[in-house]
C-alpha positions, 0 to 999 in steps of 0.5 A, a space after each residue: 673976220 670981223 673986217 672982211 664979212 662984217 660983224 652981223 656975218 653969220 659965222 662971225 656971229 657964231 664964233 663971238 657968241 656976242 662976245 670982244 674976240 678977245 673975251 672969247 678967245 679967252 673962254 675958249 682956250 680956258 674952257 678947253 681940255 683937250 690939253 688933257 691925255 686922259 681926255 683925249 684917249 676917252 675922245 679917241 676910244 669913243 669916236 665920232 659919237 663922243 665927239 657928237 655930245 662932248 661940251 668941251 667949248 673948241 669941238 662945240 665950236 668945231 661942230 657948228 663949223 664943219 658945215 660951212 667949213 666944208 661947203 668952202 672946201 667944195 667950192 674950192 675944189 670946184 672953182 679952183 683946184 679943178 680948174 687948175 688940175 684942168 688947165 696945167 697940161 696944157 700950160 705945160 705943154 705949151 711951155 714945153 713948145 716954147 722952150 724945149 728941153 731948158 723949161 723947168 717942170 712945174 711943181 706938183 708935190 712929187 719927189 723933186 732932185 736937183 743937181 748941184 756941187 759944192 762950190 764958192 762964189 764971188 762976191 766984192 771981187 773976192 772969193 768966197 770958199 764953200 765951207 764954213 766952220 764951227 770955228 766962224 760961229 764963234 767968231 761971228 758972234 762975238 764980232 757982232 756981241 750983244 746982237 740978237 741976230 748973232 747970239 748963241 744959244 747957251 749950250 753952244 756957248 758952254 759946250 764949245 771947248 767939247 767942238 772941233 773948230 775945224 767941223 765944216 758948219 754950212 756949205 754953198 751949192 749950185 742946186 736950185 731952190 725956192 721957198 718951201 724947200 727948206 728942211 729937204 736933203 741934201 744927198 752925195 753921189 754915194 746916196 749919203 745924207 751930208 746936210 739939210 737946205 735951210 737958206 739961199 745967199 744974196 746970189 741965188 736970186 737972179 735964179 730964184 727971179 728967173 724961175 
């Protein structure tokens, strides 16, 4: 904050209450007890009026914030969210125009399906099958021993006589993802839930380019 409005901002000015951000930061964080249940459960019974006259230093701050917070969040919708809310159909529409039925719909928040099956790939001219296996965990980590990246958590590590090696680990699909997807289902045809999307492989990005 200091960088970009300056430090005789005043917003800066009134969140460093003429203190280093760091001495600051550390009376804030030491000064808070909303850690405290007690505290919050009293903050909670008491509502809007407790929180008007609580000393606790973050909704101090917090309350000599809101103003300024929401005259930005105004001007945000104002000068962008109904800009774009506005302009969206018609981009919309003339993407449709152009290209029909193969245009992708934009995103806006709402339930998105993709439609996919579990298949492997090629890759250095070989075939790389859908499945991995909780066997290929163990195995990946000790070929690469001592690295960071491929260390296992110690539970797995003492629990591994308990796993049937042969237990599919991850799969590979054809469905189209893009960031922000990760965590959401995977379903079956049966409506069954079989697995969460965490990743895309080196393959998925001509795909992830195009869209």
């Amino acid at each position: 904050m200091q960088k970009y409005l300056g430090s005789d901002h005043a917003i800066v000015k009134r969140i460093l209450a003429d203190k280093t951000p760091e001495a600051r930061a550390a009376e804030l964080v030491d000064g808070c007890r909303l850690t405290d249940s007690e505290i919050r459960a009293l903050l909670q019974a008491g509502g809007k009026a407790t929180i008007d006259v609580s000393t606790d230093p973050m909704i101090v701050l917090a309350r000599s914030l809101e103003a300024d917070a929401q005259a930005i969040s105004k001007r945000y919708e104002d000068e962008v969210t109904a800009v774009q809310a506005a302009a969206y159909p018609k981009i919309g529409q003339a993407v449709f125009a152009v290209d029909g039925p193969k245009a992708y719909p934009d995103a806006t928040g709402t339930l998105r399906l993709s439609y996919g099956a579990v298949k492997g790939y090629m890759e250095d001219g070989k075939r790389i099958p859908p499945y991995t296996f909780v066997a290929g965990l163990y195995e990946r980590a000790s070929q690469h021993a001592g690295q960071p990246d491929y260390a296992l958590a110690p539970k797995w590590i003492e629990n591994k006589a308990a796993l049937d090696p042969k237990t599919p680990f991850n799969f590979a699909s054809t469905n189209d993802i893009v960031g922000g997807n990760s965590g959401s289902a995977v379903v079956n045809k049966k409506g069954e839930l079989v697995g969460l999307i965490f990743d895309m492989n080196i393959q998925a990005l001509p795909g992830l380019l195009h869209l």
